[in-house]
Structure formats: C-alpha cells, structure tokens
C-alpha positions as CSV (number, residue, x, y, z in Angstrom):
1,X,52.8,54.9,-5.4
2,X,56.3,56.1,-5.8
3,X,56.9,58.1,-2.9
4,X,54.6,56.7,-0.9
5,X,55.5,54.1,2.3
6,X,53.3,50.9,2.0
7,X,54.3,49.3,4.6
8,X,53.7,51.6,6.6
9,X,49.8,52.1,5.4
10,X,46.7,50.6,6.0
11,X,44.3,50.2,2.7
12,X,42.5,52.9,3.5
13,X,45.2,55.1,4.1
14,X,46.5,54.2,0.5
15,X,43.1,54.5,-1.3
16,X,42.6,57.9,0.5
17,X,46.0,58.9,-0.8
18,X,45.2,57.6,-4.6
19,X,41.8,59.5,-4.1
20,X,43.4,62.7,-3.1
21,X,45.9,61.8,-6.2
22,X,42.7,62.1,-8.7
23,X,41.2,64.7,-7.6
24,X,44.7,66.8,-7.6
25,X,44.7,65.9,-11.6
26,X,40.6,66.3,-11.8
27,X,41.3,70.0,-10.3
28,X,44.2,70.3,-12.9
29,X,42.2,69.0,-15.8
30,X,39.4,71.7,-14.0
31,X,41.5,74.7,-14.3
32,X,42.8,73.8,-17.6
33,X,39.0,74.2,-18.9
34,X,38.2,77.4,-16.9
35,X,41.6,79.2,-18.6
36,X,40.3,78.0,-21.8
37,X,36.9,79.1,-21.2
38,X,38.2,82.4,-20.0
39,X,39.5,83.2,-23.0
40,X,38.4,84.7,-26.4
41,X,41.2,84.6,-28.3
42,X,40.2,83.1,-31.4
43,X,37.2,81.9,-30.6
44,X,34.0,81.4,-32.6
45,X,30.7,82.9,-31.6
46,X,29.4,79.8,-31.2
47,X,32.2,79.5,-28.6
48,X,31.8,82.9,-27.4
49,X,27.4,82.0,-26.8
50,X,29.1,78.6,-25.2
51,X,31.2,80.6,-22.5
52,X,28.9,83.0,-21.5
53,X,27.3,81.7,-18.9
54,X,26.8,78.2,-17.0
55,X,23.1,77.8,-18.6
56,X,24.4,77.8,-22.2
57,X,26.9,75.6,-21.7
58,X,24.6,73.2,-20.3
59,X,22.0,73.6,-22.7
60,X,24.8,72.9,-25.6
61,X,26.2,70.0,-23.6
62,X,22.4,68.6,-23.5
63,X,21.9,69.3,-27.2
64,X,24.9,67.7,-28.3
65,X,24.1,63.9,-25.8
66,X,21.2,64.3,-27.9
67,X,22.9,64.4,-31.0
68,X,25.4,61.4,-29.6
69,X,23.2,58.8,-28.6
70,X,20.9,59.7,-31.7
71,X,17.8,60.8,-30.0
72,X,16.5,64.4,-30.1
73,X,15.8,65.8,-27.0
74,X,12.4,68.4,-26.4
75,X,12.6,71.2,-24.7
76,X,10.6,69.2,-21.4
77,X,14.0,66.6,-22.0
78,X,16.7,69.5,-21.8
79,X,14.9,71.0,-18.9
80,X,15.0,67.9,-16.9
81,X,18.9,67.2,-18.4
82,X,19.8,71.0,-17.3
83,X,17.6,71.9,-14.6
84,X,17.1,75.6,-16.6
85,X,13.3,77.4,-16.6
86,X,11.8,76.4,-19.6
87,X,11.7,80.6,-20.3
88,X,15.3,80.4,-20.4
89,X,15.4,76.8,-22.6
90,X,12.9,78.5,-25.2
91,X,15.3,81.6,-25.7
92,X,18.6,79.5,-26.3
93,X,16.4,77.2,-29.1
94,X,15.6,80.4,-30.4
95,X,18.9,81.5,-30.7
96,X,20.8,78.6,-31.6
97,X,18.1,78.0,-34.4
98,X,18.5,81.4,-36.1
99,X,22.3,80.6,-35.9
100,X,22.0,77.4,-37.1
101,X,23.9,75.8,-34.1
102,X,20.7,72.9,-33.8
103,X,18.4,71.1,-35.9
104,X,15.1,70.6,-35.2
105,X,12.7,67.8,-35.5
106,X,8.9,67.6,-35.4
107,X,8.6,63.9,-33.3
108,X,11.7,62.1,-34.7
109,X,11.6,64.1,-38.3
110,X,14.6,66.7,-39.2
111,X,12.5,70.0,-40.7
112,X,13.4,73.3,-41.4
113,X,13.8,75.9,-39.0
114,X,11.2,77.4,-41.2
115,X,8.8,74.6,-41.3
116,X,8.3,75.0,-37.2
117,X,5.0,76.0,-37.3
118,X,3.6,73.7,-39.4
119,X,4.7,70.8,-36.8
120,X,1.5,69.3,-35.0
121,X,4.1,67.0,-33.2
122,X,7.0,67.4,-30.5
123,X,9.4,69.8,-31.7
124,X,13.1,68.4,-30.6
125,X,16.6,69.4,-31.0
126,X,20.1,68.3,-31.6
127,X,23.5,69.8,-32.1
128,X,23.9,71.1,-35.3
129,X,27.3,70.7,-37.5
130,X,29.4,73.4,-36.6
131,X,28.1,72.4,-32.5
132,X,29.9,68.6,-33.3
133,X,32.7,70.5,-34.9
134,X,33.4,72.4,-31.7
135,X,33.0,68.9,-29.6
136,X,35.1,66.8,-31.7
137,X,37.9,69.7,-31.2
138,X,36.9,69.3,-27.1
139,X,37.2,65.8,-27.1
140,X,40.8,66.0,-28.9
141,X,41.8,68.9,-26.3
142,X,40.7,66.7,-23.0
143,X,42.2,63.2,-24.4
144,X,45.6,65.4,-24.6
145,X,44.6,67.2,-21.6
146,X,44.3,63.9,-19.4
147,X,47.3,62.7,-21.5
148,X,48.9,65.4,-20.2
149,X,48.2,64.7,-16.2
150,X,47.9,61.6,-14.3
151,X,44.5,61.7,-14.5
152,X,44.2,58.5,-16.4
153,X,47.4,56.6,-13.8
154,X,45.6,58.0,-10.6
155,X,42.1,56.6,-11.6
156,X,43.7,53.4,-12.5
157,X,45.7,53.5,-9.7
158,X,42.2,54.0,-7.0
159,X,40.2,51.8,-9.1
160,X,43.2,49.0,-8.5
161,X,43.4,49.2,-5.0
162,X,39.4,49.4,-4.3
163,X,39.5,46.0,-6.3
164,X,42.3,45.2,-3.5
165,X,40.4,46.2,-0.4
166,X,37.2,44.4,-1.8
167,X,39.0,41.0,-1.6
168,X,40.5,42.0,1.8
C-alpha cells in the first residue's frame, strides 16, 4: 500500500481501496482481451468463429471445461453452462463438428462425426485438438498478461487484509 496513509484508515477504508486496486488490474486484464479479440490479424478461423459473437465464445469455453475436467458435456449440459437456445447450441455442434473443432461421444464413447446416427445414447462433446491448442496459447497469454499487471499483488493484497479484518 505504497502511497497509501494507514494510519490514517480504517479497515474498511483500506480493503475498499485494495478492492478498487483489483478491479483497476481486472479492467486492464479486461481490455487487454477485448483488443485481442478485436483483432484478426493472424488469426485462425477457429479464432475468427471464436470472436464472433458472445454465444460462440461461450459455447467453446463450455466445450473445452468439458474437455478439462474429462467429462463430455450434452447439448442439455452446454445449454445450462451457457444459457444459449438449444436452436442456437445444435448449429454451433454442427459447425464445430464439420470443422473438426469437437469430438463427439455417444454416452461416454468417442465416435466419428460420421457414426452420429448410429448412436442410440447421449450424444456429448468436447474440445477438439486444435480448440486445446488455442487454450493452451490463452492460458500462456493471461499468465503473462496478469504477470504483466498487479492483478496477482492486488488480489493478494485484498485477500490479506480480509484475513485482517476477520480477526478484528
């Protein structure tokens, strides 16, 4: 707390400050993503499909949990994840399926995007390789991202002197 006075603060004062501390470096980290986002140079169609509107990005966020915690996720799961009409859900498995973005299951066995009809089952999803690709090149972007800002001090920082005020 550099330039701030202690003394003359009361906790809440300071944790208000620290708060208003994060969210200046969550509304840097923010507008970081929307620049990126905003552009196209260089990016994939896969990137380009990503960026296109809110519901995509979503859905692909959804798809790749799935993928992370190793548990494919329905169309019914993505829907409840996202809050997107199952209309709108159905079109972007469609898509991402002829692009070979997901992979599909029937219950909790990987098929072939050709095989779909033959599943009497659930059909689920996942993010497909070049989909993890993409993330793994997100997650190196935000760790140097937050790096990059105070994002990491500042939420320390608030999560320090909540533990303070707790005691008090």
């Amino acid at each position: 707390m550099n330039n701030m006075r202690i003394k003359s603060l009361t906790p809440h004062e300071i944790e208000e400050e620290l708060r208003l501390r994060y969210v200046t470096s969550i509304c840097d980290m923010q507008l970081n993503y929307a620049r990126r986002r905003n552009s196209n140079e260089n990016a994939t169609r896969l990137q380009q499909w990503m960026r296109s509107t809110f519901q995509k990005d979503a859905f692909a966020w959804a798809v790749v949990h799935a993928k992370s915690v190793k548990l494919p996720a329905s169309q019914s799961d993505i829907m409840a994840q996202t809050k997107i009409t199952r209309q709108s859900v159905s079109l972007m498995v469609q898509h991402c399926l002829a692009e070979g973005w997901i992979e599909v299951f029937c219950d909790d066995k990987k098929i072939d995007a050709e095989h779909i009809k033959y599943c009497k089952g659930t059909l689920k999803y996942w993010a497909g390789e070049e989909m993890m690709q993409l993330v793994d090149a997100f997650v190196e972007r935000h760790i140097e991202t937050t790096e990059g800002t105070f994002m990491n001090k500042n939420w320390d920082d608030l999560m320090a002197i909540r533990q303070v005020r707790r005691v008090l």
